[in-house]
C-alpha positions in Angstrom: 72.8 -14.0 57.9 69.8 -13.9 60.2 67.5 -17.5 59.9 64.7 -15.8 61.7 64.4 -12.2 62.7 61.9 -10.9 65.5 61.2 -8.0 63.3 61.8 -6.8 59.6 63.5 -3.6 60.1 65.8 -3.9 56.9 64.7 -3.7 53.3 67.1 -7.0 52.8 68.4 -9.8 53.8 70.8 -12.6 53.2 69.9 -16.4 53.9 72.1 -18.9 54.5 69.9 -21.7 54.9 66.0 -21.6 55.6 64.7 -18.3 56.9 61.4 -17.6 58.9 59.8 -14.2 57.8 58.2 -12.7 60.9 54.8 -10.5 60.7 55.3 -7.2 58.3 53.5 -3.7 58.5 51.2 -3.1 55.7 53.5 -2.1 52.5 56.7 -3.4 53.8 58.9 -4.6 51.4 62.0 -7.2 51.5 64.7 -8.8 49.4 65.7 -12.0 50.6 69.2 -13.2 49.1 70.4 -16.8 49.2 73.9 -17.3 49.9 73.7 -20.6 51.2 75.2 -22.7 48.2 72.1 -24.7 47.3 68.5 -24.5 47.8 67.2 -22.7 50.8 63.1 -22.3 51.8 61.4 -19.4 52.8 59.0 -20.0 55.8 56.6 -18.1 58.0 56.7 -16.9 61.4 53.7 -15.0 62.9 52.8 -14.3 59.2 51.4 -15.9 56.3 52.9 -16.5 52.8 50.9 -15.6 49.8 52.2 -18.5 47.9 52.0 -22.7 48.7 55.5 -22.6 48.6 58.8 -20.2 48.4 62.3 -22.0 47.2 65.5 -20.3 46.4 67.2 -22.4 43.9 70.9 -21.6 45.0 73.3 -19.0 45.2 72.1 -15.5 44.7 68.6 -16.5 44.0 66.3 -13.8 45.1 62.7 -13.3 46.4 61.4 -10.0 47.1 58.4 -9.7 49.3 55.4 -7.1 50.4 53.2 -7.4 53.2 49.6 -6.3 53.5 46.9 -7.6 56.4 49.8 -10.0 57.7 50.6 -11.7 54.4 54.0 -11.8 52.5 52.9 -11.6 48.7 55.6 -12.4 46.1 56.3 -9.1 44.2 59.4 -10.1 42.1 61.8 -13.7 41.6 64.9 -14.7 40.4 66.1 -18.5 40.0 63.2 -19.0 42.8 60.7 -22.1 42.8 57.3 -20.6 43.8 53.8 -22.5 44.0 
């Protein structure tokens, strides 16, 4: 598992812990995939999230993301807390 990437160049990946998103292209997509064992937060890193707040509950909890103007919008959950 990669915590924080320099660039997205996969269409997922798996977390093991809290992971910092880097900037996207306009209409990127990603699947982020907990596999840490308990709750794990998604952060930001040279781009902004389009929600308060990202949590992935525990194992196998999923977020999947698309970028547009340098912000991460949530397209899609599961067993994710998002504000």
């Amino acid at each position: 598992p990669v915590a924080a990437p320099a660039a997205i160049d996969k269409s997922t990946y798996f977390m093991n812990g809290n992971y910092d998103i880097p900037a996207g292209v306009d209409g990127q997509e990603v699947t982020l995939i907990n596999r840490s064992g308990g709750a794990a937060t998604v952060l930001s890193s040279g781009a902004s999230l389009g929600a308060s707040s990202i949590s992935l509950d525990g194992n196998n909890s999923t977020v999947t993301l698309r970028s547009f103007e340098n912000v991460w919008y949530v397209i899609g959950s599961y067993a994710a807390t998002i504000s």
